[in-house]
N, C-alpha and C positions, 0 to 999 in steps of 0.2 A: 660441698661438705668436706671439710678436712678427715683423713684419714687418722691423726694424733694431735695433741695440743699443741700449738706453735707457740712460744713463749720469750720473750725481753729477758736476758739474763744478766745484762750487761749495758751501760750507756756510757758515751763521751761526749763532750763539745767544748769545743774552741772556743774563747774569747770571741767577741765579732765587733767587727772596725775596720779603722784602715790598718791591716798589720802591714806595716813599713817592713819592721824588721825580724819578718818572716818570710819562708815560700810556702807553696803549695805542699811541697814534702812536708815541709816542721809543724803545717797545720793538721796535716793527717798524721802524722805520729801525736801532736795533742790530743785527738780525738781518740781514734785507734786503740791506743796503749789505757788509755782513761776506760775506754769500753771494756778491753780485752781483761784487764784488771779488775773492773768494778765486776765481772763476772767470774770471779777468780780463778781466770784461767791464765792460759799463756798464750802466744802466737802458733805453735806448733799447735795445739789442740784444735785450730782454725783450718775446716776442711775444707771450705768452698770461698768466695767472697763475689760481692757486687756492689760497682766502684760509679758512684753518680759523681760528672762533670761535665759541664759544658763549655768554658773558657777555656779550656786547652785544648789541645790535639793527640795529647796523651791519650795512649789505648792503658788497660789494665795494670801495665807494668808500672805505671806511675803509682800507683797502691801498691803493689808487691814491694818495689823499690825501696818505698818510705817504711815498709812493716815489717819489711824481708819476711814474708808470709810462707817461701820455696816456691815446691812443683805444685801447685792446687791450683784448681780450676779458679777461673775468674773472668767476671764478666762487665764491659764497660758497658752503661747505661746512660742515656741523652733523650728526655722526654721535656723539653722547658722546665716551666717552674714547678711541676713532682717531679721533675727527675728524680729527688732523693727518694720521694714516696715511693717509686716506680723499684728501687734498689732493692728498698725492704722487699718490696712485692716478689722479688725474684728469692731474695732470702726466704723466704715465708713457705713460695710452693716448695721448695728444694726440702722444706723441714714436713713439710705435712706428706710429700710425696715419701718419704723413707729413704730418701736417696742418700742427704747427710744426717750426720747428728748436731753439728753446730755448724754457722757461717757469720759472716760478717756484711754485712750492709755497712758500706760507709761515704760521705759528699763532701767533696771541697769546691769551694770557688776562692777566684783572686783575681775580681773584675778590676780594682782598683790597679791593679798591673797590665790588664790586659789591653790599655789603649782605647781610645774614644770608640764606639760600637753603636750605631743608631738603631735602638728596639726595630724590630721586626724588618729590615734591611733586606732587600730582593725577597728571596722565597724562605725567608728562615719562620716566617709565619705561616708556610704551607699555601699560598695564596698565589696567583699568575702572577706577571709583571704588567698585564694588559688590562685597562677594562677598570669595572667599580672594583672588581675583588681587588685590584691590587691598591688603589686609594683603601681599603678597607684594613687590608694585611700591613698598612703602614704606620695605623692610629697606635699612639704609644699607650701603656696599661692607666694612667689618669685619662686619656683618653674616651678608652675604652667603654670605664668606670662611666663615666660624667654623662655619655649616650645612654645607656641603662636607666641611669639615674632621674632624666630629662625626661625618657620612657614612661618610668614607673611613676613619677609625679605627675606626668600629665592624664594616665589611665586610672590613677587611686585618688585625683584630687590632693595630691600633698602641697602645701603651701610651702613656699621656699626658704622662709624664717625656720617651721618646723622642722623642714628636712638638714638646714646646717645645723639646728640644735641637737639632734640624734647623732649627726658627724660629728661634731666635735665632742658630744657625750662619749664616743666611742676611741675617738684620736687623743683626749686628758687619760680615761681608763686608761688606754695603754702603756702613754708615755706614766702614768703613776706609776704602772706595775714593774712596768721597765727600771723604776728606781728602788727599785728592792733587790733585783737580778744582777749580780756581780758579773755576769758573763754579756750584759746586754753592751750594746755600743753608746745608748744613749740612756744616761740615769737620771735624766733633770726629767721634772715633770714638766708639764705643759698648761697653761690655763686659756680660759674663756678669750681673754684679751690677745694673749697670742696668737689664737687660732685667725681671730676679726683682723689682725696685721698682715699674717703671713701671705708674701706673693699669692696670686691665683695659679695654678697646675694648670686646671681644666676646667672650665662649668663650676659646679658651686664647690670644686676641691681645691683648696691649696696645699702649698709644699708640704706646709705638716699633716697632711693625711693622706700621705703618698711613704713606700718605703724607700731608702736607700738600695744601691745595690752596695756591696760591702764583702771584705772577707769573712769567712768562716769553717769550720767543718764539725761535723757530727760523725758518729758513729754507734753503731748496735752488734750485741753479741745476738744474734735469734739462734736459738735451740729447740731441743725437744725438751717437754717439763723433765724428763728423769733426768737430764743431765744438770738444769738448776735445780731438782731437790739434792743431787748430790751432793753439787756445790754450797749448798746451806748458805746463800746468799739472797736478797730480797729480788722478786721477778714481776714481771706483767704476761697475763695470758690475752692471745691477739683472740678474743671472741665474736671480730665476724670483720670483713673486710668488703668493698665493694668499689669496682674499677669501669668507666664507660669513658667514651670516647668518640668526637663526634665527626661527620663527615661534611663540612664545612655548610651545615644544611642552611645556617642561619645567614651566611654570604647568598644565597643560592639560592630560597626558598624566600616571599614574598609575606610568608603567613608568619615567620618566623617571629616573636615577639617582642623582643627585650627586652623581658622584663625578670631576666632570671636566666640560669643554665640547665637546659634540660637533662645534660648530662653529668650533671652534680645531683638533680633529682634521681638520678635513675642510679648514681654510685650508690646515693647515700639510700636510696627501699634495699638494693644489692645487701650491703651492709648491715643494714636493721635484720632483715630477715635471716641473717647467718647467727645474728646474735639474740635472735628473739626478741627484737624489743618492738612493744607492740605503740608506746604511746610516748616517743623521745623528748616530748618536753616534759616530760614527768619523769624518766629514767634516764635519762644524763644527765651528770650531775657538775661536771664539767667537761671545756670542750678548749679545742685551738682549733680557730678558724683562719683561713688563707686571707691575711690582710694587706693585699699590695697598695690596695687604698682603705680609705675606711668605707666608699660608697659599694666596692665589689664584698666589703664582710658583710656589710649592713643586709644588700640582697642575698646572701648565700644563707644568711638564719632561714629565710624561705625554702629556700632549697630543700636545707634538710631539713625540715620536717619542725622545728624547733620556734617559728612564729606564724600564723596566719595566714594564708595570700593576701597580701596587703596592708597585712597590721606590723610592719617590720619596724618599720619610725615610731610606733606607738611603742610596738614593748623594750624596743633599746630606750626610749626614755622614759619606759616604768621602773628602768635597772633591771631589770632580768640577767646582762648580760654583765652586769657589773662586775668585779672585785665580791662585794658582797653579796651578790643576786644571785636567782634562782639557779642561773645555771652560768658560774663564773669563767670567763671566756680570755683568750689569751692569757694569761697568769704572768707568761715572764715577760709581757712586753708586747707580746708578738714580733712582726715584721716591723713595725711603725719604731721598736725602739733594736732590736736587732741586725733589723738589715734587711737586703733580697739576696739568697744565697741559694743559686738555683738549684747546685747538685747536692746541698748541703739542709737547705730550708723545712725539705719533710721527713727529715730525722730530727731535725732539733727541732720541729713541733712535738713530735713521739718523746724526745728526750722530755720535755716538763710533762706530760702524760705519765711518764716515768718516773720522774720524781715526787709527782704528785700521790702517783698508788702505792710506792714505795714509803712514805711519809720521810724524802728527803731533801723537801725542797727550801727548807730552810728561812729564812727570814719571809719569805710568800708563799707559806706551805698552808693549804686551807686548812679548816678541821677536819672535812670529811669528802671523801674521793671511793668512789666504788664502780662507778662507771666515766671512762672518760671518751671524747668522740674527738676524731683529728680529719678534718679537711682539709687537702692540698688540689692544689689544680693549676695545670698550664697550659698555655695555647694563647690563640686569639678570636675575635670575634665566631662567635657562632660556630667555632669548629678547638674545642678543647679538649683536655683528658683528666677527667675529675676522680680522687681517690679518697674515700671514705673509710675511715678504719675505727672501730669501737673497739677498745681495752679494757681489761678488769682486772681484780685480783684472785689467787688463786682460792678455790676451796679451800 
């Protein structure tokens, strides 16, 4: 239980693409100064910061540098793909513990400069070099996806026509939403016929239900609420958050199932229960979910709480999950039309979460936003760190 309200006072984001002709500095003062600003504040007012990146080797000073922030604490942050979630996370205790009054969570990447990098390479997936684990810590994230996926059809009976009709329900959604999003990298929608073209990734995934990796950066002012009602600026209160993380049980353990992530289960009860919420597919009202494919989004509705065990293909192709459905999911695109931005990715989920309860999301602003739910997660097989975070608006 937080000791005070922890509240959004402020958002940025970057453009996301190949920015040729930008760096890693010019991306973070886009985001940065767009945050610091949309929370009418200044830089100087910024007492703490936490700096998610993973392509570079830069420590802290590479955010100080770009913001010239001074003498303030600051701290580099590197958890895979929440890294950016992980940032806020640090932002958030620092505001409920009393220690500051405002901070800054902010994520940059710039894979596309960073030279060829083959996912999960020696031990960067946590994994031996020796043995199944290390065949295991090599499979790339369509990979990953496509085993799950092979899992969960073969233990729920899903026929294989059915299960790409739910994927590609989920891969057009996006890219549609994506061509509303001025910031997304990809604005053309996607149809039925393209999806049936597209190279094969993995198992029943092709290239278009796989993200890019891509530039980008986001950034958050997190405060205590008395400083955004000062500010007389629109805000979001973080109403409950929940963090797990696993110990490579499912390399390890033979019982292990795959058909899901235990520790996206166990974020997202964390999570509910801080926010009270007793029946999530009735009280979220939207959500952004982690879509590095569209077969790892499709399973994580189970996770948290939001379809079935096993009716997950069913209610993506009731729409539930749609644009106009029950509970409208991704909004700006998600990953599919933005990118994979690891230090960067679980702010600018938060960001259209933001815009959404602000009501300023502009040409793909819903009508009605009162609870929103943001899942991020990184790692690899059977040993992840999944981050669940519900938003609301204020009293």
């Amino acid at each position: 239980m937080m000791n005070r309200n922890v509240v959004i006072a402020g958002m940025g984001c970057s453009e996301a693409g190949v920015r040729s002709d930008t760096g890693q500095e010019d991306l973070i003062v886009e985001a940065g100064l767009a945050a610091i600003e949309s929370a009418g504040l200044v830089t100087g007012d910024v007492e703490a910061s936490w700096f998610g990146c993973t392509t570079v080797s830069a420590n802290h000073a590479l955010l100080n540098f770009s913001l010239k922030l001074g003498y303030k604490a600051m701290t580099k942050v590197q958890n895979g793909g929440a890294t950016g979630a992980d940032a806020l996370r640090g932002a958030y205790f620092a505001i409920a513990s009393g220690l500051y009054d405002v901070t800054l969570a902010a994520g940059v990447e710039k894979p596309t400069d960073s030279g060829f990098v083959r996912y999960g390479e020696g031990a960067a997936m946590g994994g031996s070099s020796v043995g199944a684990d290390s065949v295991a810590g090599e499979f790339s994230a369509p990979s990953n996806a496509s085993m799950y996926l092979n899992r969960y059809s073969s233990v729920y009976g899903v026929a294989p026509d059915r299960m790409r009709s739910a994927l590609t329900r989920l891969a057009t959604r996006s890219r549609r939403a994506g061509s509303h999003n001025s910031l997304a990298a990809f604005q053309t929608p996607i149809s039925e016929d393209d999806l049936r073209s597209a190279p094969r990734a993995s198992g029943a995934l092709t290239v278009l239900d796989c993200a890019e990796s891509l530039d980008g950066a986001a950034a958050a002012i997190v405060c205590t609420e008395e400083v955004a009602l000062r500010q007389g600026r629109p805000y979001i209160v973080l109403e409950g958050i929940g963090v797990a993380s696993g110990g490579m049980e499912g390399r390890l353990d033979q019982r292990y199932e795959y058909l899901g992530l235990p520790e996206a289960r166990e974020a997202a009860r964390k999570a509910y229960a801080m926010a009270q919420i007793v029946d999530p597919e009735q009280e979220i009202d939207h959500a952004s979910v982690f879509d590095m494919t569209t077969g790892s989004e499709l399973l994580a509705y189970e996770d948290l709480g939001l379809a079935e065990k096993g009716r997950a293909v069913d209610v993506v192709l009731d729409g539930a999950f749609d644009i106009e459905g029950r509970i409208p999911t991704n909004t700006d695109g998600g990953m599919l039309s933005n990118g994979f931005q690891a230090g960067a990715t679980g702010i600018r989920q938060v960001y259209e979460s933001f815009l959404q309860l602000t009501g300023a999301a502009g040409d793909h602003q819903l009508p009605s936003v009162s609870k929103s739910l943001v899942y991020s997660v990184g790692g690899g097989i059977g040993s992840v760190s999944a981050f669940v975070q519900i938003f609301g608006k204020p009293d």
